[in-house]
Biopython code that builds the backbone (N, CA, C, O; Angstrom):
import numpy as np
from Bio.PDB.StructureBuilder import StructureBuilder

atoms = [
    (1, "UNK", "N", (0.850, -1.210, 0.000)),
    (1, "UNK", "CA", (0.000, 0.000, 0.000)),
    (1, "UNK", "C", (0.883, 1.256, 0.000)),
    (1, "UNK", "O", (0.727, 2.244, -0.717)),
    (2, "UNK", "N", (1.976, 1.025, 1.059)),
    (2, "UNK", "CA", (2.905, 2.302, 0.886)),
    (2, "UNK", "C", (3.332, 2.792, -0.576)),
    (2, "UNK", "O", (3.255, 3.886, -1.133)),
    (3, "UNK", "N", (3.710, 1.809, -0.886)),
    (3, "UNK", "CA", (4.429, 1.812, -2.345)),
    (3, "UNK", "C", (3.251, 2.367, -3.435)),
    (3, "UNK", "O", (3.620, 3.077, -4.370)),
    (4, "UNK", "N", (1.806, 2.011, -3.275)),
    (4, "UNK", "CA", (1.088, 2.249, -4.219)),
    (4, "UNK", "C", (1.327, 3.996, -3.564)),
    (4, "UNK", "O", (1.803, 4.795, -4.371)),
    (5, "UNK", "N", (1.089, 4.363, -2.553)),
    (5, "UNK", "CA", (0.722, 5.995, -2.177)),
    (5, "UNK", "C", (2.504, 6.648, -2.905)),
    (5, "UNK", "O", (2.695, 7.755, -3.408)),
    (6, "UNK", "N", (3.281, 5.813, -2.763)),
    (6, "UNK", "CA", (4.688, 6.706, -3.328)),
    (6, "UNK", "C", (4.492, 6.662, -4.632)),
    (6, "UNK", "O", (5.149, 7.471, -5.289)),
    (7, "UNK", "N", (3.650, 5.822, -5.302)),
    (7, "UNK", "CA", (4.005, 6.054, -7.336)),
    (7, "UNK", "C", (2.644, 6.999, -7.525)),
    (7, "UNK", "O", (2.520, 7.494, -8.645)),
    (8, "UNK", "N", (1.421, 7.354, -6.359)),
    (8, "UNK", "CA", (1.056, 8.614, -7.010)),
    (8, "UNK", "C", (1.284, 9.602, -6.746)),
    (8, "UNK", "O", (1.008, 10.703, -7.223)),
    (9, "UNK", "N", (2.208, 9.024, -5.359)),
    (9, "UNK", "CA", (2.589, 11.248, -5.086)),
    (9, "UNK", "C", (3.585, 11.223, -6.336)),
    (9, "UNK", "O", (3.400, 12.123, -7.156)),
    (10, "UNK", "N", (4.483, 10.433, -6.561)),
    (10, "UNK", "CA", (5.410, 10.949, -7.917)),
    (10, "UNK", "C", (4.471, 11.066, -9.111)),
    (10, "UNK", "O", (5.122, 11.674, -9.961)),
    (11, "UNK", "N", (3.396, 10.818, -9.543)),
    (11, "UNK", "CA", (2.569, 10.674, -10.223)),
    (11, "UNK", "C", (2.151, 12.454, -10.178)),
    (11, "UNK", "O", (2.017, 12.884, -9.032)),
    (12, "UNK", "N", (1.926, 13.568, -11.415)),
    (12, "UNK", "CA", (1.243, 14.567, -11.035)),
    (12, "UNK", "C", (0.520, 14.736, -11.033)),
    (12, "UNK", "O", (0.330, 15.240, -12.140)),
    (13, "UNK", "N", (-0.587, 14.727, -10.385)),
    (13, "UNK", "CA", (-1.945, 15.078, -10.230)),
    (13, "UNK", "C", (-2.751, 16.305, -10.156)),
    (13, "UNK", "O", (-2.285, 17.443, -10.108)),
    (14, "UNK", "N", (-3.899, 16.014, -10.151)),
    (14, "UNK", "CA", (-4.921, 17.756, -10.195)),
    (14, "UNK", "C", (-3.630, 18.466, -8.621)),
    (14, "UNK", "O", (-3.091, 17.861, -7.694)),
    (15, "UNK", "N", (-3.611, 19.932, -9.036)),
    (15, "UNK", "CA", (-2.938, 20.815, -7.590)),
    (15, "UNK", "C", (-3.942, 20.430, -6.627)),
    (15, "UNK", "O", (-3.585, 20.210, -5.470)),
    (16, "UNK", "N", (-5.039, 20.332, -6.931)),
    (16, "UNK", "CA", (-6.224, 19.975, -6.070)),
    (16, "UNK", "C", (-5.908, 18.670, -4.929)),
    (16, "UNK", "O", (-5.684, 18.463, -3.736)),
    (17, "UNK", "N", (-6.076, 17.962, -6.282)),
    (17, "UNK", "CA", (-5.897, 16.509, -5.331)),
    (17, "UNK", "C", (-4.163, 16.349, -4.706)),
    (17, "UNK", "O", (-3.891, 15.579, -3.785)),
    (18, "UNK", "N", (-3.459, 16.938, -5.175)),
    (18, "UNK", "CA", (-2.388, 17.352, -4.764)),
    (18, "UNK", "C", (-1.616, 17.676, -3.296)),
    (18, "UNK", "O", (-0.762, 17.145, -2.586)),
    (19, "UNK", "N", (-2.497, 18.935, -3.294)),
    (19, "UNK", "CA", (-2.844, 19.390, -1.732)),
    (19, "UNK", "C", (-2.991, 18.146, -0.728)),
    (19, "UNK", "O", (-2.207, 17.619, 0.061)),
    (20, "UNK", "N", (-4.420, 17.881, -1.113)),
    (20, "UNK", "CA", (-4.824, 17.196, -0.379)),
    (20, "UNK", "C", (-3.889, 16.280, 0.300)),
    (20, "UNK", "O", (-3.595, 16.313, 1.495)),
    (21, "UNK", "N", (-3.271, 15.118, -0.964)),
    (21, "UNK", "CA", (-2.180, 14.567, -0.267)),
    (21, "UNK", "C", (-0.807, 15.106, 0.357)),
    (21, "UNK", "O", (0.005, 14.395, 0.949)),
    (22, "UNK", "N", (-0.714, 16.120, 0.187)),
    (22, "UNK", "CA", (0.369, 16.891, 0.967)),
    (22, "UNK", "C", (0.191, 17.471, 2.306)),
    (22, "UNK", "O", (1.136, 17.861, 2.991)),
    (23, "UNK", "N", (-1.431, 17.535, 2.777)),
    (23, "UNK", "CA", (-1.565, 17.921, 3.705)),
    (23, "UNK", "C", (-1.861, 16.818, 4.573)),
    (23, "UNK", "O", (-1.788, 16.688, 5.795)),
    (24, "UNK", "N", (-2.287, 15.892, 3.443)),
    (24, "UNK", "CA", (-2.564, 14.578, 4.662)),
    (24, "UNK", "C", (-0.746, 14.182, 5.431)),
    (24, "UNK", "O", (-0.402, 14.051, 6.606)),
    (25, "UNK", "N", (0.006, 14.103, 4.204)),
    (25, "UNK", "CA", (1.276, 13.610, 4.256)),
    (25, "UNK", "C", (2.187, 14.484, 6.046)),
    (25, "UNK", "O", (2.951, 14.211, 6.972)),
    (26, "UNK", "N", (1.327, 15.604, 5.474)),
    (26, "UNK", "CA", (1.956, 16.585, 6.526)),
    (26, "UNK", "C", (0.869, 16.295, 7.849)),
    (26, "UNK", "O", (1.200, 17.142, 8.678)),
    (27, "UNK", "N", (-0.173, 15.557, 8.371)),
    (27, "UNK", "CA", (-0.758, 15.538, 9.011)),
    (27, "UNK", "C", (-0.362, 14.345, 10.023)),
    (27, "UNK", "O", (-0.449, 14.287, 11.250)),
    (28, "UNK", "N", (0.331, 12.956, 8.601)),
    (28, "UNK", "CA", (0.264, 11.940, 9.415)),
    (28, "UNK", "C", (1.983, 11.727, 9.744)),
    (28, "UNK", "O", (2.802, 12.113, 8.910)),
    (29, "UNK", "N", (2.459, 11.017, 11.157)),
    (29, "UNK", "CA", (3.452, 11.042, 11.329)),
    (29, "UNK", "C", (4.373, 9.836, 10.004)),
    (29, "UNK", "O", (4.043, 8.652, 9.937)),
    (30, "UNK", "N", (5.589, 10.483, 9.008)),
    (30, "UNK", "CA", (6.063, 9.610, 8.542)),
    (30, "UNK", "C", (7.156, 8.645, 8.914)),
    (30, "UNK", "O", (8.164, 9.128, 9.429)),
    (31, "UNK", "N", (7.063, 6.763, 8.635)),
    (31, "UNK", "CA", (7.578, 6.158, 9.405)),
    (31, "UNK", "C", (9.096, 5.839, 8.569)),
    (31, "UNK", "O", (9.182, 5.309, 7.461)),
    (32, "UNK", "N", (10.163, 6.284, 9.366)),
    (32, "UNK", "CA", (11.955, 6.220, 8.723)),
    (32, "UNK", "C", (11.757, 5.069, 7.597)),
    (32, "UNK", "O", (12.713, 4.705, 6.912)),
]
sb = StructureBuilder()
sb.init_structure("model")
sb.init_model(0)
sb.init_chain("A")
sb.init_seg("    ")
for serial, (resi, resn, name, xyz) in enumerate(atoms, 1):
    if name == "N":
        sb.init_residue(resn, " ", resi, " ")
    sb.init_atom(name, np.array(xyz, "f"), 0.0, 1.0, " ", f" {name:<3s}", serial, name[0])
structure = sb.get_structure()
């Protein structure tokens, strides 16, 4: 699952949907 969420953040998407995952990214703690 991780791996699927890393090939669409490299993936460019709507700025929209974009955000979104950047704020989630920034919301949830990331694990080393």
């Amino acid at each position: 699952m991780r791996q699927r969420l890393k090939a669409l953040m490299a993936v460019p998407s709507s700025p929209k949907r974009e955000m979104g995952h950047r704020l989630r990214k920034a919301l949830t703690p990331a694990p080393p």
